[in-house]
MDAnalysis code that builds the backbone (N, CA, C; Angstrom):
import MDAnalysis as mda
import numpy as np

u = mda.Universe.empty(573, n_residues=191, atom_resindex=np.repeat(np.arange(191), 3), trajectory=True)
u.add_TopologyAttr("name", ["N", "CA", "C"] * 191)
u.add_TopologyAttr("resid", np.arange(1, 192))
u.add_TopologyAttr("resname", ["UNK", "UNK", "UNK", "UNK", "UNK", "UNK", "UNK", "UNK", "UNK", "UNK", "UNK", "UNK", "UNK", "UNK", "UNK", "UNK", "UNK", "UNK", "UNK", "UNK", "UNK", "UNK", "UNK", "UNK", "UNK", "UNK", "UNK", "UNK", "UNK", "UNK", "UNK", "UNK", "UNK", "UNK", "UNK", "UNK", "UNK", "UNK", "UNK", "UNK", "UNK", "UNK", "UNK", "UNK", "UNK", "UNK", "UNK", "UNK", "UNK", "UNK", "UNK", "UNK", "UNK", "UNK", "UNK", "UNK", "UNK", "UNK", "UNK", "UNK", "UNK", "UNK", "UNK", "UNK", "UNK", "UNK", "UNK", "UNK", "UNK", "UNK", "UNK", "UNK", "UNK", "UNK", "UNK", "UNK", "UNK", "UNK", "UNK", "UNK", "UNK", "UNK", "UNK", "UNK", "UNK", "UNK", "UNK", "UNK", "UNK", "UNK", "UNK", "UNK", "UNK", "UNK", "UNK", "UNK", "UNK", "UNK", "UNK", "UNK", "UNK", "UNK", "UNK", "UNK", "UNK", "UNK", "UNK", "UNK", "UNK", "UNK", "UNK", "UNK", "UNK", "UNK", "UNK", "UNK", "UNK", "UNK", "UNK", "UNK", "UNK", "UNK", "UNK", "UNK", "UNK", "UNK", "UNK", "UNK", "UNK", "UNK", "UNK", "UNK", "UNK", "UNK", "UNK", "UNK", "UNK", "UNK", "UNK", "UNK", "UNK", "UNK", "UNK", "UNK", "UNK", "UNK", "UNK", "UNK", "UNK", "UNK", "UNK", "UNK", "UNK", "UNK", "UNK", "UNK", "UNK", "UNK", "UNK", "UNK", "UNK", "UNK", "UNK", "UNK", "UNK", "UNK", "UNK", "UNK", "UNK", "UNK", "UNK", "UNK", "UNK", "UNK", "UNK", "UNK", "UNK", "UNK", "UNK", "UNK", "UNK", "UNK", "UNK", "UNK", "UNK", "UNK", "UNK", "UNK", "UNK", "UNK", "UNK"])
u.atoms.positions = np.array([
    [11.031, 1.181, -21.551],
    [11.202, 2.504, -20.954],
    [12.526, 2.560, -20.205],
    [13.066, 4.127, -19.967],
    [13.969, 3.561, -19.399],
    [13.814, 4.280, -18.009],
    [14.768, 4.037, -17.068],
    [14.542, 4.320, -15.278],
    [14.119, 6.015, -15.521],
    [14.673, 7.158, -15.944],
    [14.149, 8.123, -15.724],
    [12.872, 8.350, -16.022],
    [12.334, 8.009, -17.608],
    [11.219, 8.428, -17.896],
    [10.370, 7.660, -16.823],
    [10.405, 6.226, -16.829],
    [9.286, 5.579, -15.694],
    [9.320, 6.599, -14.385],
    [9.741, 6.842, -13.949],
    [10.268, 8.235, -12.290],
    [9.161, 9.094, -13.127],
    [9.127, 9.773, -14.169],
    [8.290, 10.665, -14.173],
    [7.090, 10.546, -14.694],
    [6.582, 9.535, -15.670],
    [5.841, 8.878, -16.243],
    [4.592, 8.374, -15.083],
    [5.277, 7.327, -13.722],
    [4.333, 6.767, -12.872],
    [3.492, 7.919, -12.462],
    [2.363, 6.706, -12.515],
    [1.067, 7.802, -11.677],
    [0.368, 6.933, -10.768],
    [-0.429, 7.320, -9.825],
    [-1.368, 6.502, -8.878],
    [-2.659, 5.960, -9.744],
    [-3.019, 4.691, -9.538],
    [-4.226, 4.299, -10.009],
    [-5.303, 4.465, -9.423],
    [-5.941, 5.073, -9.635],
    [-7.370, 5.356, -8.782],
    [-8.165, 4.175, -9.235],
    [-8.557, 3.353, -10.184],
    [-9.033, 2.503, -10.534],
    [-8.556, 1.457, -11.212],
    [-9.159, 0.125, -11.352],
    [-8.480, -0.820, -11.783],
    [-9.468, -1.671, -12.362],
    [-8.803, -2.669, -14.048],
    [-10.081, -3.612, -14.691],
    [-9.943, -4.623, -13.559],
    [-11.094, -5.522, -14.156],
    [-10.879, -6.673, -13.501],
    [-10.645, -7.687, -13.169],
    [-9.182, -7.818, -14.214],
    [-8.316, -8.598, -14.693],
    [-7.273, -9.375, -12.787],
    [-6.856, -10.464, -12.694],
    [-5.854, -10.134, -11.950],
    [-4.200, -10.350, -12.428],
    [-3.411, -10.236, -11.959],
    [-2.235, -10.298, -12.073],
    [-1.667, -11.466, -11.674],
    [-0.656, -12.307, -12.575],
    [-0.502, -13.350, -12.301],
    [0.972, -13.192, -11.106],
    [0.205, -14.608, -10.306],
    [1.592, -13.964, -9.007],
    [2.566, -14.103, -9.115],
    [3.309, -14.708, -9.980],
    [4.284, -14.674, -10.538],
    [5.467, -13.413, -11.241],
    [4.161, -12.732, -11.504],
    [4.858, -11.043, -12.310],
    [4.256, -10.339, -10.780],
    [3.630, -10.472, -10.006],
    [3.874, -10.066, -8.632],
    [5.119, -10.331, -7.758],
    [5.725, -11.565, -7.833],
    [6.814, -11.460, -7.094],
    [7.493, -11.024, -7.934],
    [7.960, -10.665, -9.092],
    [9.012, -10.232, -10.025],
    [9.207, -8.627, -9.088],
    [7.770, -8.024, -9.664],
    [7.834, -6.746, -9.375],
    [8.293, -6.481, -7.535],
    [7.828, -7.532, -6.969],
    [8.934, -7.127, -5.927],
    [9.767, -7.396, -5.487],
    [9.810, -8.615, -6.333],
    [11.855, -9.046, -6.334],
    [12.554, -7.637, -6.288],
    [12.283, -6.927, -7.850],
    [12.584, -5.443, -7.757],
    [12.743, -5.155, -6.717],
    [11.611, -4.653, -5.923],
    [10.890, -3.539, -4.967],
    [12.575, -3.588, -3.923],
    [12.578, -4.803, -3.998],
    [13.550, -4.974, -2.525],
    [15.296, -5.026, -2.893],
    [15.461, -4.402, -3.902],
    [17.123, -3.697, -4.008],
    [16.750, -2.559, -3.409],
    [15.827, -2.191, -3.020],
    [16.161, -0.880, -2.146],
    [17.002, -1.030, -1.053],
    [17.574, 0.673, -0.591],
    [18.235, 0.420, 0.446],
    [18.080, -0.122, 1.852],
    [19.108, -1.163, 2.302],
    [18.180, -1.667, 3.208],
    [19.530, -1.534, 4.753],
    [19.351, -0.981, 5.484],
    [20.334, -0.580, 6.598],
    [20.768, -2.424, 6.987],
    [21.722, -2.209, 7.055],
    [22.690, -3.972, 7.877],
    [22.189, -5.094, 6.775],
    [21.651, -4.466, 5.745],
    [20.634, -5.420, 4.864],
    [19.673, -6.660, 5.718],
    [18.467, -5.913, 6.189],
    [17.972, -6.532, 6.985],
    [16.346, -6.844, 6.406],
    [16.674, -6.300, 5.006],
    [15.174, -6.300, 4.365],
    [14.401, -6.589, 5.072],
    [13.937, -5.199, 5.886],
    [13.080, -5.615, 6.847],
    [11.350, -5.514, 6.643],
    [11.415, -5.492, 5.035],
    [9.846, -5.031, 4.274],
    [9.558, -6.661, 4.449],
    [7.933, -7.003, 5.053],
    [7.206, -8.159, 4.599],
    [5.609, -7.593, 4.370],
    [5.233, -8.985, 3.160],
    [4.144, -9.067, 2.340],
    [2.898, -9.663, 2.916],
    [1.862, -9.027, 2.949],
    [0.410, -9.971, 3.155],
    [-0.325, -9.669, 1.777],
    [-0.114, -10.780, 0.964],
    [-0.809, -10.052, 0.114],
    [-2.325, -10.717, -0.203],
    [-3.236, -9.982, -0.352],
    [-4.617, -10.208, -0.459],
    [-5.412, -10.376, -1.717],
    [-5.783, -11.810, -1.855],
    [-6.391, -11.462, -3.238],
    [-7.271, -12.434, -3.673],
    [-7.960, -13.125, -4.608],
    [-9.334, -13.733, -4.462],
    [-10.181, -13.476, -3.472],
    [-10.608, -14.950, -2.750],
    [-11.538, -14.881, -2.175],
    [-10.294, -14.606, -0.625],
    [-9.114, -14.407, -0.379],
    [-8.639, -14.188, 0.497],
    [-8.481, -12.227, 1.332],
    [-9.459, -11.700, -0.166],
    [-9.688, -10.544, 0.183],
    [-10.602, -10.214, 1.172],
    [-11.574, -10.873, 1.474],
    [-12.385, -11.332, 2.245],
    [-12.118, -10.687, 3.985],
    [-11.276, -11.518, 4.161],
    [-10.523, -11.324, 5.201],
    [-10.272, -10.129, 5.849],
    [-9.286, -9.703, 5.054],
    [-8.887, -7.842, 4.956],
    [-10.010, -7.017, 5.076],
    [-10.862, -7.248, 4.179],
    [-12.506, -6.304, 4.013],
    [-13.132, -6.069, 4.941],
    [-12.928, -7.419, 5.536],
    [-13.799, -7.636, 6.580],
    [-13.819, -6.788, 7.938],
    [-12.270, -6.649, 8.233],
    [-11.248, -6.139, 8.904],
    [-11.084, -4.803, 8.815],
    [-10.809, -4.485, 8.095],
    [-11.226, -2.597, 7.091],
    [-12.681, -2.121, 7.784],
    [-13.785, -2.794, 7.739],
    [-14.992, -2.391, 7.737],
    [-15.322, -2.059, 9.269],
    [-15.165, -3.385, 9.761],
    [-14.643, -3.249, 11.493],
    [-14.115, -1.832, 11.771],
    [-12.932, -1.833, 11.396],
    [-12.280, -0.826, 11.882],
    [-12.917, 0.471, 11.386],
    [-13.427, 0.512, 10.307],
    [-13.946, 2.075, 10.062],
    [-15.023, 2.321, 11.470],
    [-15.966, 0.843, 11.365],
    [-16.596, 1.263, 12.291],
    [-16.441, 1.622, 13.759],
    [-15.636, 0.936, 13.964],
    [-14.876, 1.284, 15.442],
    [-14.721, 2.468, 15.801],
    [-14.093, 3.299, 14.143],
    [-13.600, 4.766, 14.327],
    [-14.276, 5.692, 14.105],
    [-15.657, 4.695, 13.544],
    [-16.726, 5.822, 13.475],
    [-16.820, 6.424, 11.896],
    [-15.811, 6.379, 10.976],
    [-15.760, 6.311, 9.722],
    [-17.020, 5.677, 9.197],
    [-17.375, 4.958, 9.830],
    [-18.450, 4.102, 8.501],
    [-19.769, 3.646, 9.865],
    [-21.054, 3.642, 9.640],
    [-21.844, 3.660, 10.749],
    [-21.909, 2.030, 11.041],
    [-22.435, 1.877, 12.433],
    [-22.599, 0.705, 12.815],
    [-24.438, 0.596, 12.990],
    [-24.627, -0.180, 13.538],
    [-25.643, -0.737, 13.336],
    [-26.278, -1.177, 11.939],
    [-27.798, -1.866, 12.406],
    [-27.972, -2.520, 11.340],
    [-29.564, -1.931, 10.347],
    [-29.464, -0.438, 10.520],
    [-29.950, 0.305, 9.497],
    [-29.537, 0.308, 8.392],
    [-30.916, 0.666, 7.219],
    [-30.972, 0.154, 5.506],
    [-29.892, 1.163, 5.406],
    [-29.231, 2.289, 5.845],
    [-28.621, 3.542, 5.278],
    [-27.182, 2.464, 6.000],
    [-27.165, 1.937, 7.316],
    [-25.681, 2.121, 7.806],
    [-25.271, 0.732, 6.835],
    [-26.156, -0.253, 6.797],
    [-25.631, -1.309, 5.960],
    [-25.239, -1.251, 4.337],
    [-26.267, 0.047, 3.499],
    [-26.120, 0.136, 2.467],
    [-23.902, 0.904, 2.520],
    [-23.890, 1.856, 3.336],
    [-22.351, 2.263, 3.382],
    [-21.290, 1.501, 3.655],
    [-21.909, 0.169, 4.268],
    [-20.588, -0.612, 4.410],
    [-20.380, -1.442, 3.358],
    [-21.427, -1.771, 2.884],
    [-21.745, -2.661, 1.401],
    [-21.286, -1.693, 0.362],
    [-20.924, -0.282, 0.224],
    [-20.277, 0.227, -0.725],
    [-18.945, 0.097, -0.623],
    [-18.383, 0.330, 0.642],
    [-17.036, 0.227, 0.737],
    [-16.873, -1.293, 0.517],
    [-17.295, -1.869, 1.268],
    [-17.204, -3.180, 0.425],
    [-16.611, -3.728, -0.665],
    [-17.819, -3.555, -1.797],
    [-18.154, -3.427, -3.042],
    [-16.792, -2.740, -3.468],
    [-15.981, -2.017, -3.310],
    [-15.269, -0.862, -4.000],
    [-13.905, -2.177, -3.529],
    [-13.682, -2.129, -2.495],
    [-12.528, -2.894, -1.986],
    [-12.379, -4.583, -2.552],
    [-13.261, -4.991, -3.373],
    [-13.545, -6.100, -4.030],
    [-13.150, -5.939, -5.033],
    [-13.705, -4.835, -5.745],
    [-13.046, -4.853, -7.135],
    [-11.571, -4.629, -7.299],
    [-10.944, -4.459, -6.067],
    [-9.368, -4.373, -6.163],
    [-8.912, -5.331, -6.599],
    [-8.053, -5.936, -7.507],
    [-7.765, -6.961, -7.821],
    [-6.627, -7.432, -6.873],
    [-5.732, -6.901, -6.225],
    [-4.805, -7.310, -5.091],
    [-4.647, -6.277, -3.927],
    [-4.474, -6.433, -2.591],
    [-4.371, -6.032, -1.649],
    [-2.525, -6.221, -1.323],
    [-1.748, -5.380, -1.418],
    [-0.673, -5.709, -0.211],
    [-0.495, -5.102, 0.655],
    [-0.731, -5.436, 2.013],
    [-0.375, -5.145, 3.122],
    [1.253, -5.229, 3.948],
    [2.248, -3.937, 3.423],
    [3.263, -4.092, 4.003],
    [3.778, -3.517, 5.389],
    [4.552, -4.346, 6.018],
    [4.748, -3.892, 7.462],
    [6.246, -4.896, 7.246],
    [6.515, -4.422, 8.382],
    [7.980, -4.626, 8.973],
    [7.461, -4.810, 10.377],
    [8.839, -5.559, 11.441],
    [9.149, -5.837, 12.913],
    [9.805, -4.788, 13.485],
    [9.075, -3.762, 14.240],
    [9.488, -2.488, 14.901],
    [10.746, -2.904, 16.117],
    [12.328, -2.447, 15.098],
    [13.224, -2.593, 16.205],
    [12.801, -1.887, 17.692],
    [13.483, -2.238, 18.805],
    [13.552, -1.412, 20.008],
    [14.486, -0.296, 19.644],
    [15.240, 0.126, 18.681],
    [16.276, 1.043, 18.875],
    [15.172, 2.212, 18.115],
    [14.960, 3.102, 18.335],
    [14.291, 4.290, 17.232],
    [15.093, 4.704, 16.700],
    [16.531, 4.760, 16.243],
    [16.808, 5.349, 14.971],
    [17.396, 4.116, 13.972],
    [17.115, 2.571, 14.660],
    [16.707, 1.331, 13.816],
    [15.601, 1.718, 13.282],
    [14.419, 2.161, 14.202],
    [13.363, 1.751, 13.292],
    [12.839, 2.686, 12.361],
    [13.306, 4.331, 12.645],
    [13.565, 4.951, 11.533],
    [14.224, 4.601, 10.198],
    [15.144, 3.510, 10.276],
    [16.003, 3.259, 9.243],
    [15.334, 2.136, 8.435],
    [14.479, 1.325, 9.663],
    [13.596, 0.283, 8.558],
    [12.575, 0.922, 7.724],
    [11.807, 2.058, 8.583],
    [10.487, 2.358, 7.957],
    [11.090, 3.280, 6.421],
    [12.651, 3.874, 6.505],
    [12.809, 3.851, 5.576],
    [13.296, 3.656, 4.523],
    [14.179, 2.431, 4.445],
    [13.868, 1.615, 3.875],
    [12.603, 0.275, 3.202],
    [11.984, 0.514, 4.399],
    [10.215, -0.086, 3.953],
    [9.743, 0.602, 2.420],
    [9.749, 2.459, 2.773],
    [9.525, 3.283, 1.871],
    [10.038, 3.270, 0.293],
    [11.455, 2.717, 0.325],
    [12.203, 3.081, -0.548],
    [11.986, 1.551, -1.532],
    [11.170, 0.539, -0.566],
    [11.031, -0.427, -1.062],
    [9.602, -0.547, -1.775],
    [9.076, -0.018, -1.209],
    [7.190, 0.382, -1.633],
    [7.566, 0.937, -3.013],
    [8.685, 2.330, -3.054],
    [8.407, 3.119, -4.027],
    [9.535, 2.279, -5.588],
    [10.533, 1.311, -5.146],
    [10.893, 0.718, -6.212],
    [9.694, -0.373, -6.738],
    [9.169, -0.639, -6.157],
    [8.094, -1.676, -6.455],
    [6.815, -0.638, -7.652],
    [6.548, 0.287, -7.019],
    [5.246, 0.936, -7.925],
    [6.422, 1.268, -8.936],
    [7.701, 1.703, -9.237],
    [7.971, 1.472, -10.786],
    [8.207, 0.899, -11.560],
    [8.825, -0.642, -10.523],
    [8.637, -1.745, -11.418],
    [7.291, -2.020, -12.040],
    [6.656, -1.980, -11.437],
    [5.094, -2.444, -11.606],
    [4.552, -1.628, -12.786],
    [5.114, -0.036, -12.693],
    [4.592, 0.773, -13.521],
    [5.204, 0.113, -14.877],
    [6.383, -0.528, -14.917],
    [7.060, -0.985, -16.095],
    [6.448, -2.286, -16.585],
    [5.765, -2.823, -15.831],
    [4.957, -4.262, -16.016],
    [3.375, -3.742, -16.579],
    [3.217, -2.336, -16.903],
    [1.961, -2.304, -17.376],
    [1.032, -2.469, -15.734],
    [1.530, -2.832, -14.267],
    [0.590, -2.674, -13.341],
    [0.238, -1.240, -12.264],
    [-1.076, -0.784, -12.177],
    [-1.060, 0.154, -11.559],
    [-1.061, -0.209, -9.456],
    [-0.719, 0.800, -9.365],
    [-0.374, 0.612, -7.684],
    [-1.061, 2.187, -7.196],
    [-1.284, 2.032, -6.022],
    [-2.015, 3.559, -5.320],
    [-1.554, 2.796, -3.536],
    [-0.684, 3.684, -3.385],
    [-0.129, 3.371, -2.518],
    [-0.767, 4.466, -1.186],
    [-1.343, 3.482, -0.150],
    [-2.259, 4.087, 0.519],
    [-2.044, 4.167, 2.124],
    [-2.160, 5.209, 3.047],
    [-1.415, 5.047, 4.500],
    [-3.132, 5.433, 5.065],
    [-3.852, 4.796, 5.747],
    [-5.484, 5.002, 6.347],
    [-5.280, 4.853, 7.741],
    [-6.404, 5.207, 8.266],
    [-6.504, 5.061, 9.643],
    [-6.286, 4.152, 10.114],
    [-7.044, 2.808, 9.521],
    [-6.901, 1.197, 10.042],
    [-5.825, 0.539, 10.902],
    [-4.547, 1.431, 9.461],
    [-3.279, 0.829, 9.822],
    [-2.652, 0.878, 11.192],
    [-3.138, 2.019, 11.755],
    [-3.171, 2.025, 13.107],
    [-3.637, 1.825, 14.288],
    [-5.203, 0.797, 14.105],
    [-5.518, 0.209, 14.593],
    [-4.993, -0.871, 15.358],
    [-5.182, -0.916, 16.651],
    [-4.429, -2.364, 17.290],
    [-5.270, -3.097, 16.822],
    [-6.756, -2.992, 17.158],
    [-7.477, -4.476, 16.990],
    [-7.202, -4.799, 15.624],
    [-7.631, -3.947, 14.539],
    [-7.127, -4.535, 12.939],
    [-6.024, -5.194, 13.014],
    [-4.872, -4.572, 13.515],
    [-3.840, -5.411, 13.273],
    [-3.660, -6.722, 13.689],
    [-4.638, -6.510, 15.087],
    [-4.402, -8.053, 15.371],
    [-5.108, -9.075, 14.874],
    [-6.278, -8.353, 14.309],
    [-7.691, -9.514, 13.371],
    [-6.932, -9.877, 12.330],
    [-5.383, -9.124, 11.848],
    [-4.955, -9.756, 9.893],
    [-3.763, -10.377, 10.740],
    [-3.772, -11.021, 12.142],
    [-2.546, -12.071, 12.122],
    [-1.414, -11.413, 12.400],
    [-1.079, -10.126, 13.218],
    [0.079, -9.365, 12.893],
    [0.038, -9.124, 14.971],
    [1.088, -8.732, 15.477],
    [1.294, -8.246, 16.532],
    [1.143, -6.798, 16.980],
    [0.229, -5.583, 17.436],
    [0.573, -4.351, 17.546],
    [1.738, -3.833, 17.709],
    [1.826, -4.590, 18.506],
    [3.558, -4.102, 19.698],
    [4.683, -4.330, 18.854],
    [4.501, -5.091, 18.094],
    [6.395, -5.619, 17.423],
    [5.838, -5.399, 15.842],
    [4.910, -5.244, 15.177],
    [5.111, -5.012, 14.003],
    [4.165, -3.613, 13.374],
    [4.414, -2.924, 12.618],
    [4.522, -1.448, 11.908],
    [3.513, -2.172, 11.119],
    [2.478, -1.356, 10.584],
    [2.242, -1.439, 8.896],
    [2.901, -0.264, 8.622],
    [3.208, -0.114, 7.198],
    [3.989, 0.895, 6.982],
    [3.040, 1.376, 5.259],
    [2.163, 0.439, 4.857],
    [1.233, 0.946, 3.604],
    [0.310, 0.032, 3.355],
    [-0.759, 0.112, 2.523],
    [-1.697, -0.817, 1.862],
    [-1.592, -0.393, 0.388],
    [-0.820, -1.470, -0.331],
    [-0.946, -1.368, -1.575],
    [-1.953, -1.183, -2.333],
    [-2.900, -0.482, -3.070],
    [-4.050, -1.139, -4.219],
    [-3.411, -1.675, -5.451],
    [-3.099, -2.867, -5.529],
    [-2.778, -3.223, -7.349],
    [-3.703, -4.097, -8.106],
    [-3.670, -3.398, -9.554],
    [-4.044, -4.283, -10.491],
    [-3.592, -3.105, -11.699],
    [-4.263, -3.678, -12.794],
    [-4.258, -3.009, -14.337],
    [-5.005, -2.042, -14.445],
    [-4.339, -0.943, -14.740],
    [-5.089, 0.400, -14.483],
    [-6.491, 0.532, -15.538],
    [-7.331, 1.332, -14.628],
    [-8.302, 1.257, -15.468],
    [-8.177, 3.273, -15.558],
    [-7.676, 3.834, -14.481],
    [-8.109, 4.945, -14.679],
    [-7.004, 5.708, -13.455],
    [-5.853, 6.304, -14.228],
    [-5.042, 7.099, -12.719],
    [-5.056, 8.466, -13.040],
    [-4.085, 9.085, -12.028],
    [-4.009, 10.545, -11.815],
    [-3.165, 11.338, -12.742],
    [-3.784, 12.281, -13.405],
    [-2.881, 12.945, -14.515],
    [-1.707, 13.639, -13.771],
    [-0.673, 14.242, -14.345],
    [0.197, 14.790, -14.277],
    [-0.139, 16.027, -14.220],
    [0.782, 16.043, -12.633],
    [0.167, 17.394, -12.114],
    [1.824, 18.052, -12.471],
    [2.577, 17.481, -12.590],
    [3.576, 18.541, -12.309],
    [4.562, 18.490, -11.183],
    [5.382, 19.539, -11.222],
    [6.255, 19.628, -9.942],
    [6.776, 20.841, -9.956],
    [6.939, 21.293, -8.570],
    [7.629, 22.709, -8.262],
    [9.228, 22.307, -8.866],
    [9.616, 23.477, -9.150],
    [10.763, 23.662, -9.813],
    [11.988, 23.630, -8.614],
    [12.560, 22.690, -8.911],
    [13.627, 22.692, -8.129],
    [14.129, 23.654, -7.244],
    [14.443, 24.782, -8.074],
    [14.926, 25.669, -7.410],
    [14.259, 26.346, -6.289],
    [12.961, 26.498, -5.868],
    [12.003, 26.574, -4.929],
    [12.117, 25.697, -3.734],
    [12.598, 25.062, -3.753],
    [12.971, 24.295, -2.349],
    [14.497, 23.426, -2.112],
    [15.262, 23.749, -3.018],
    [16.570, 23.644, -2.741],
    [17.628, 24.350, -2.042],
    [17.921, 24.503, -1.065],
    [18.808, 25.218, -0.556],
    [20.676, 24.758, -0.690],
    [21.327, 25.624, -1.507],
    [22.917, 25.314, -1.541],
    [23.771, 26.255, -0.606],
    [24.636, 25.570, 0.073],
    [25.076, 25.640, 0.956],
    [26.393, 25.384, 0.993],
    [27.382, 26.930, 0.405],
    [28.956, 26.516, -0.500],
    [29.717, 27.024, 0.827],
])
């Protein structure tokens, strides 16, 4: 394929087989990811990535936090346990988890410049990936803003961002093509 058609071609995976991806064509695809632009070149995008039985972890962490926020019930009723055991269940069959975040400069229009570059690095990655035959659903949830989550996956609140939670694996099932407003609808020229 070549770079344009993949740009219009990618889609989000809503589902995935249950194959995994060897990590090897994982770091490829984000060898990619990270020619994005990166301010002072400070590639300031890093990886947690989650997968076997190391998903575990994350799930675990996810579930917590829904409950914390009230998203998902606590206690230990047949109804509140059967809902966490679905989300569960659903977050298992993911075949990889990446959890990306960056180190939140003190300057704010540094750390504007990392988060976007973080972005620009997320979004070269889902087309490499899209070119590797892997699907990605690139996901921003409540969690991520959790202090305690952040601090249960090993990460600092105060000095480090999540900035996405990857879903990857081999698509089993993504989002059709919806389209796009026509350029001219939100372009403004200015001679």
């Amino acid at each position: 394929m070549n770079l344009l058609h993949t740009i219009k071609e990618r889609r989000s995976t809503l589902s995935f087989k249950s194959e995994k991806i060897e990590l090897s064509t994982l770091k490829e695809i984000f060898t990619y990811g990270s020619y994005a632009p990166t301010h002072y070149m400070t590639e300031a995008w890093r990886i947690k990535l989650y997968q076997g039985d190391g998903k575990e972890q994350l799930i675990r962490a996810i579930i917590e936090s829904y409950q914390r926020s009230g998203m998902l019930p606590s206690g230990n009723s047949e109804k509140a346990m059967r809902s966490r055991a679905s989300i569960a269940d659903f977050l298992f069959t993911i075949p990889h988890h990446a959890l990306i975040y960056y180190e939140i400069p003190n300057d704010p229009i540094r750390n504007e410049e990392e988060y976007s570059s973080v972005a620009a690095f997320i979004q070269n990655s889902q087309l490499a990936a899209w070119e590797y035959g892997v699907g990605m659903l690139w996901t921003i949830t409540p969690y991520m803003h959790d202090e305690q989550f952040i601090e249960r996956i090993g990460l600092d609140h105060e000095k480090h961002k999540i900035a996405a939670v990857l879903q990857i694996g081999y698509p089993d099932k993504t989002t059709r093509d919806k389209g796009r407003t026509p350029v001219d609808q939100w372009i403004e020229v200015i001679e």
